[in-house]
N, C-alpha and C positions, 0 to 999 in steps of 0.2 A: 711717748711719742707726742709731739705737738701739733696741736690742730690747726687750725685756718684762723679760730679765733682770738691764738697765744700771736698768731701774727700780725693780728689788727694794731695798730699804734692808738693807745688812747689819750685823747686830747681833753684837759680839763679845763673848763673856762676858769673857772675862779682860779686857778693858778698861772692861766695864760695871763689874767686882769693884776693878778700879784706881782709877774714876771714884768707885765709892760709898764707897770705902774715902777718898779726900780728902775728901769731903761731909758726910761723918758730923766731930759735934765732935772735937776731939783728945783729949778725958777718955774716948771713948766704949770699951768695951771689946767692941766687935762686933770678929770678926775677918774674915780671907777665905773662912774655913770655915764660918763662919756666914750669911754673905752669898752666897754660893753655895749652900749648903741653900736658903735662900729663894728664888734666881730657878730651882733646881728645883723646886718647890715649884708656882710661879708658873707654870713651861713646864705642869705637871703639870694645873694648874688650868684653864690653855688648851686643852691637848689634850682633856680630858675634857665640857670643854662648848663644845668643839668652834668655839673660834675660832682655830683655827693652820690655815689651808692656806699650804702653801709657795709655791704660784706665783700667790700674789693681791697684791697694794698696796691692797685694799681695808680700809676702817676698819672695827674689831669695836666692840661696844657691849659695852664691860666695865663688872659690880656691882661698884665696888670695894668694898663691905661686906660684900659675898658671899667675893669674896677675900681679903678680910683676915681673917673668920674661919673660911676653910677653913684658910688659910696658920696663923693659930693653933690651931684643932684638929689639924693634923697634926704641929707644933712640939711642942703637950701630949703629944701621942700617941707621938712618939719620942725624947719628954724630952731635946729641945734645948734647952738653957738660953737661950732668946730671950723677952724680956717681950713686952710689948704695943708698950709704947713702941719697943723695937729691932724688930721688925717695919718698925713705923710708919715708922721714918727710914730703914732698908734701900728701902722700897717708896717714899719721896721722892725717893729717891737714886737707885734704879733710873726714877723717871719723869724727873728731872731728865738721866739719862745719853739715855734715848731723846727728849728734848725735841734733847739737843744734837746728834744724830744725823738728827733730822728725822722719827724715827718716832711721836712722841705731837706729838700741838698742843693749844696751849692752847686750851680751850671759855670 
């Protein structure tokens, strides 16, 4: 019998960082340091408006233009060298790795 917890999806950063680090062009000079700033960034954004409970499979309704310019005010703010555009395909790349994991679905 399966429990609650066979149905959690587990998300693993070093393979989201693996997955987004192939996704991005090969010119691109985002590195794994900079792609993981971001999916902290991103935990950070969840937690504070408070869509991460750990023992739910339920769907959150995320702004992504909410996130996308907290995740750039906070980049300005600790003078990451990340443009707009490296944001942009980081945050492709991380929904492209949770598409292939079964955590995001296409609307």
């Amino acid at each position: 019998m399966k429990s609650q917890e066979d149905d959690l999806l587990v998300y693993d950063e070093d393979e989201a960082v693996k997955f987004i680090l192939n996704y991005l062009p090969k010119n691109s000079k985002i590195d794994d340091t900079k792609i993981e700033y971001v999916l902290d960034v991103v935990y950070d954004y969840y937690d504070e408006n408070g869509l991460i409970e750990e023992d739910s499979t339920e769907e959150a309704s995320i702004d992504e233009e909410d996130m996308f310019n907290y995740i750039t005010k906070c980049a300005k703010k600790e003078k990451m060298d990340l443009s707009e555009d490296d944001i942009q395909m980081i945050l492709d790349g991380e929904y492209e790795y949770g598409k292939s994991i079964g955590i995001y679905n296409e609307e």
